[in-house]
Each structure stands twice: as C-alpha cells, then as structure tokens.
DRENDO-1510 file (C-alpha; in Angstrom, 1 decimal, always signed):
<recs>
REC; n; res; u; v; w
REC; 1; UNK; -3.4; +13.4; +16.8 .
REC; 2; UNK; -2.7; +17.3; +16.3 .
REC; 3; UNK; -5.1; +19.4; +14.7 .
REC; 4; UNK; -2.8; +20.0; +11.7 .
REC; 5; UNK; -2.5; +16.5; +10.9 .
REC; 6; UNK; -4.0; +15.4; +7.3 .
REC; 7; UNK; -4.3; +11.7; +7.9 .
REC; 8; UNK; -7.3; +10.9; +5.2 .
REC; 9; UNK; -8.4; +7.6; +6.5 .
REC; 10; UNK; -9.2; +8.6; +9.8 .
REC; 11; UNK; -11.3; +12.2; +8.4 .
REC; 12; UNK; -13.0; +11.1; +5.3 .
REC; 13; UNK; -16.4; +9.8; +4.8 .
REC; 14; UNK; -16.6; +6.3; +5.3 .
REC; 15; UNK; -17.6; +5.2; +2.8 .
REC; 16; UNK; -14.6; +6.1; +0.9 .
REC; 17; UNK; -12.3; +4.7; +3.7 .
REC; 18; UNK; -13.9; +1.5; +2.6 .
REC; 19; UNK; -13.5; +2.1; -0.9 .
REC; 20; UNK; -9.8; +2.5; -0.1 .
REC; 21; UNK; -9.6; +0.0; +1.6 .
REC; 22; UNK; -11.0; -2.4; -1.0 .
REC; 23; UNK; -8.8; -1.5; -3.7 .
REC; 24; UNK; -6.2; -2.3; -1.5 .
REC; 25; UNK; -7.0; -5.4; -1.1 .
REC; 26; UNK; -7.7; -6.4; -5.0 .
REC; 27; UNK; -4.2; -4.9; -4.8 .
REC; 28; UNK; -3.0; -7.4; -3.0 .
REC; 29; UNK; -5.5; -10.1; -4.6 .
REC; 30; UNK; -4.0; -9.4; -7.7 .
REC; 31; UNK; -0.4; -9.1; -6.9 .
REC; 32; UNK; -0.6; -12.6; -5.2 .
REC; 33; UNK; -2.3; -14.2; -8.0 .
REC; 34; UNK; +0.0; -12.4; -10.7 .
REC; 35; UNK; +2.7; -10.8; -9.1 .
REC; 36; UNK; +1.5; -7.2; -10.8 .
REC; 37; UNK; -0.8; -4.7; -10.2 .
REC; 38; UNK; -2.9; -3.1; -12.2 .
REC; 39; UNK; -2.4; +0.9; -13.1 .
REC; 40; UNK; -6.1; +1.1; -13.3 .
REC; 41; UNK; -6.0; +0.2; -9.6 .
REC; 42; UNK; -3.2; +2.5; -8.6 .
REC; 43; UNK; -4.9; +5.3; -10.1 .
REC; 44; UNK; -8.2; +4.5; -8.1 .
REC; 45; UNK; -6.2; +4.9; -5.0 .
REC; 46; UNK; -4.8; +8.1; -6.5 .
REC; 47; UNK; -7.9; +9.5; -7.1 .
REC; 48; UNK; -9.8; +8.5; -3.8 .
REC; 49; UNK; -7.1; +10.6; -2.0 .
REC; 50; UNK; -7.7; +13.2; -4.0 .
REC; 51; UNK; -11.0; +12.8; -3.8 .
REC; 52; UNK; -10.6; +12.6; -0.1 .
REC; 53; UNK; -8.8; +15.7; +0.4 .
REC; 54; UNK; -11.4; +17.8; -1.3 .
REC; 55; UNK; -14.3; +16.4; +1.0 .
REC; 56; UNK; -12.5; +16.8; +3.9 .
REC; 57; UNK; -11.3; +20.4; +2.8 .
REC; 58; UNK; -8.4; +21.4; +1.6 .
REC; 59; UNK; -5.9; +23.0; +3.5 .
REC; 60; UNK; -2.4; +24.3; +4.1 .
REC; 61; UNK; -1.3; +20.8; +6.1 .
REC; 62; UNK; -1.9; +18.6; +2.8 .
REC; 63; UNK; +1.6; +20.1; +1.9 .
REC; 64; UNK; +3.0; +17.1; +3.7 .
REC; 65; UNK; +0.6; +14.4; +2.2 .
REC; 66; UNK; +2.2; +15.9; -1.1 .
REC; 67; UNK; +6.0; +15.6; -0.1 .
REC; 68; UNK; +5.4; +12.0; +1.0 .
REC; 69; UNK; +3.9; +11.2; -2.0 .
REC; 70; UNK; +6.6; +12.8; -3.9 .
REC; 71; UNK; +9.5; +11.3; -1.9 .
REC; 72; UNK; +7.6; +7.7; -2.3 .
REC; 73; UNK; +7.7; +8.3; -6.3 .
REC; 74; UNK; +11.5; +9.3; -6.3 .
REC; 75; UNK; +12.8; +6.9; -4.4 .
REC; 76; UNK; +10.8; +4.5; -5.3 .
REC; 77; UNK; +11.2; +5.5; -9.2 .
REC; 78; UNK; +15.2; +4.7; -8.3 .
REC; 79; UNK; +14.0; +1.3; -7.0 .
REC; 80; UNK; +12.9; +0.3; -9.5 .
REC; 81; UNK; +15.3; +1.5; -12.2 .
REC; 82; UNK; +17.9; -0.7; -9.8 .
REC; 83; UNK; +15.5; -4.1; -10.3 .
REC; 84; UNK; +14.4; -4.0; -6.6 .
REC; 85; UNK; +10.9; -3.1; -6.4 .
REC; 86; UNK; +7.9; -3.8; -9.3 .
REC; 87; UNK; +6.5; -0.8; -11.2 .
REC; 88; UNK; +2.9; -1.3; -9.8 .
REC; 89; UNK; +4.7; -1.4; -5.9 .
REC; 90; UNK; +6.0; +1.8; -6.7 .
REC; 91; UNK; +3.1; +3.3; -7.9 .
REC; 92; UNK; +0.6; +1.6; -5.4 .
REC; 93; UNK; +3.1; +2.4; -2.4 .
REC; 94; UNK; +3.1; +6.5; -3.8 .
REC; 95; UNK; -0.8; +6.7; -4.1 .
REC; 96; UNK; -1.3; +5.5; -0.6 .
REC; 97; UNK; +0.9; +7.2; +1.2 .
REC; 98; UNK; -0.8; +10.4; -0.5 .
REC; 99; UNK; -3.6; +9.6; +2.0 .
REC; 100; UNK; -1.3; +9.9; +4.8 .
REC; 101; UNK; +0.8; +13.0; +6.5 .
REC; 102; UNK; +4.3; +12.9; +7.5 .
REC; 103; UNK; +3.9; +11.2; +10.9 .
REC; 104; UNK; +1.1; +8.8; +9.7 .
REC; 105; UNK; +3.7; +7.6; +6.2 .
REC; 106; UNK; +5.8; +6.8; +9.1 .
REC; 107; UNK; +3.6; +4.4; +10.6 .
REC; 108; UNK; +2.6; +3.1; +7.1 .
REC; 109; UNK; +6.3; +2.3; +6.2 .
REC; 110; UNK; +6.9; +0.9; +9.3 .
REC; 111; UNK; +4.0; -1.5; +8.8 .
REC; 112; UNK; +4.8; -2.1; +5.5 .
REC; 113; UNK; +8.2; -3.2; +6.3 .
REC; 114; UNK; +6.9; -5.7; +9.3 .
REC; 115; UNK; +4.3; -7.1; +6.6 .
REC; 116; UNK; +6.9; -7.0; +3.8 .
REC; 117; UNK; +9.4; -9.4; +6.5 .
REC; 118; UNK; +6.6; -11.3; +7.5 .
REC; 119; UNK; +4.9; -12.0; +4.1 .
REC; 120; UNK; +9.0; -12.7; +2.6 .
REC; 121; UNK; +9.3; -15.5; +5.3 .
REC; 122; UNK; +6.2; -17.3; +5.0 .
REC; 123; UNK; +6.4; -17.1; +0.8 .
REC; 124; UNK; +10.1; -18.6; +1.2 .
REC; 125; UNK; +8.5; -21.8; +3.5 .
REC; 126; UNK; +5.3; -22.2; +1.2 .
REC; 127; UNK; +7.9; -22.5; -2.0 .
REC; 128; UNK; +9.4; -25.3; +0.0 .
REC; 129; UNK; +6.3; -27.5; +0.1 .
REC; 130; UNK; +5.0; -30.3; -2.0 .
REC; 131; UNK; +2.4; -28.6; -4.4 .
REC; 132; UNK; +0.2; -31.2; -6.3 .
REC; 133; UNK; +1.1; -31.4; -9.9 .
REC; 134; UNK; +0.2; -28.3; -11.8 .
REC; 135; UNK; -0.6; -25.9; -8.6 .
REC; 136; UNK; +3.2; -24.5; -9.1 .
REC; 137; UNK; +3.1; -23.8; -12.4 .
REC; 138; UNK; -0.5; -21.8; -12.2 .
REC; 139; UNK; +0.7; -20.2; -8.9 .
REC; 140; UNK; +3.3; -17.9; -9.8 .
REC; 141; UNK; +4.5; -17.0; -6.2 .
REC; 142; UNK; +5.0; -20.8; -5.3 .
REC; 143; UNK; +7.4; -20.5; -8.1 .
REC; 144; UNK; +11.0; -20.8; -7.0 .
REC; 145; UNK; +12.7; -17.6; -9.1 .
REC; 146; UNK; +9.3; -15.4; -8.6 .
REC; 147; UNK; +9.7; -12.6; -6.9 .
REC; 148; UNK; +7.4; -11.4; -3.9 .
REC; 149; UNK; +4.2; -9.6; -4.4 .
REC; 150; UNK; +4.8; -6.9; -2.2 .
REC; 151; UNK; +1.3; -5.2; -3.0 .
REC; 152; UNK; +0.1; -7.3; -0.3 .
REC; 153; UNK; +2.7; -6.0; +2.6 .
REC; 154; UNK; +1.7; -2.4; +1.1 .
REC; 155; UNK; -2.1; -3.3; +1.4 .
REC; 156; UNK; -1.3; -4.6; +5.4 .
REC; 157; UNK; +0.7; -1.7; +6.4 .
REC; 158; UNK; -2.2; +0.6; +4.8 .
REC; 159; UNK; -5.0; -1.1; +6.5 .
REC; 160; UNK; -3.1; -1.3; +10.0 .
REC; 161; UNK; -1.6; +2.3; +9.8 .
REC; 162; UNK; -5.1; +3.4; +8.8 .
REC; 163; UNK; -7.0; +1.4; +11.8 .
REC; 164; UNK; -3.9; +3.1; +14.2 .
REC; 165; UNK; -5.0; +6.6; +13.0 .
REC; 166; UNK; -8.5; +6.3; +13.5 .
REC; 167; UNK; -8.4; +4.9; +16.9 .
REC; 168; UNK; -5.9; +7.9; +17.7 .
REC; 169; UNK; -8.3; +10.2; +16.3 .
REC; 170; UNK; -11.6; +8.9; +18.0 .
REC; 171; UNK; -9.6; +8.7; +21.4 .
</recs>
C-alpha cells in the first residue's frame, strides 16, 4: 500500500476495526432475518469512520474516502429511486465505503459483487426447498417474491476487502 492511502480498517485501532466489523454483521443478521436494515446501524458505521479518521489523523488523502462515499450515495440514491436496491443497502453500502480510499472501494465493490452473485444463487436454491409448515412464512427470504438482502453481500465484501488491506499493509 502507498503511503497516501487512507484505507481505515487496516490504520485504526483495533478495537474499532472490530466494532466495524460487528455492526456489519448485525447488518447482515438483520437484513437476512427482515430484509432491512436499520438506520441506527448505518449511522454507527458512519460515525466509526469518522471516528476512525480522526484517530488516525486527518489528512489531505481522506479527500478520496469522501468522493467514494459521495459517488456510493448518488448512485446509489438513483438505485434506489429505479426499485433496484433497498434504502438501508444504499445507505450501509455509502458508510462503509467511507472507510475505504479509492483503490480499496474498488476491492470492496468487487467483493461485494462476488458475494452479492454468490449469496443471489444460493437464496434462489434455498427458496426451492421443502420448508416445514410455517418456516416460509416467518422467513422472509425463503419467500418466493422477497427480494435479496444484500446487507449481507455488503457486510462479505467489507470484511474480505478489509482482511486484503490489512495483510497488504502488515506485509
């Protein structure tokens, strides 16, 4: 990694990398179990990257931590005016990628896409199972119209492009 690179999970304490990392994951905990996602959530994430930025020290190269987070609530904003993406994607896709620069959103898109493919495929075969009476109708994703809770593809592609950074950075 260069030196201007402002990749927060691999520079801040760690014990807010795992506090990150945790509300990813009742992200994707709750996105599975009722395909939304909290805003209280959201703005944890937010916050921890702000957070994160200040302990590490601010500097010049956050400028591109900014414009990713910017781009990811524009476009994503248009997503979801056209149907395709949930408001609480949108809004936990924007405040993670605030924790990453321009070369590390890259990696996190890319494996958010893979887990978003991945995660599609395997919610398409469990909907085709026989569920005991009841499980359907309390499981919302097993439901066949429901959409796909993507918080848990975001969540994978955070955790992965996170662990990527920080083995590039301790290397």
């Amino acid at each position: 990694m260069g030196d201007n690179d402002v990749n927060l999970p691999a520079m801040v304490p760690e014990w807010l990398f795992w506090a990150f990392i945790a509300l990813l994951a009742l992200a994707a905990v709750q996105d599975a179990m009722m395909l939304k996602i909290s805003n209280y959530i959201c703005g944890a994430v937010l916050l921890l990257g702000i957070g994160g930025a200040i302990a590490h020290g601010p500097q010049i190269a956050l400028w591109e931590n900014g414009l990713v987070f910017a781009i990811a609530l524009v476009i994503g904003t248009f997503l979801f005016g056209r149907g395709i993406l949930g408001g609480g994607d949108v809004k936990l896709f924007a405040a993670t990628v605030l924790w990453f620069d321009l070369g590390g959103a890259g990696r996190l898109l890319t494996w958010t896409a893979l887990a978003g493919g991945v995660l599609a495929v395997l919610i398409i075969f469990l909907r085709t199972l026989p569920w005991p009476d009841g499980l359907r109708a309390r499981v919302r994703v097993l439901q066949p119209k429901a959409g796909i809770p993507y918080g848990i593809a975001i969540a994978a592609g955070a955790i992965i492009a996170s662990l990527q950074l920080i083995a590039l950075n301790a290397a």
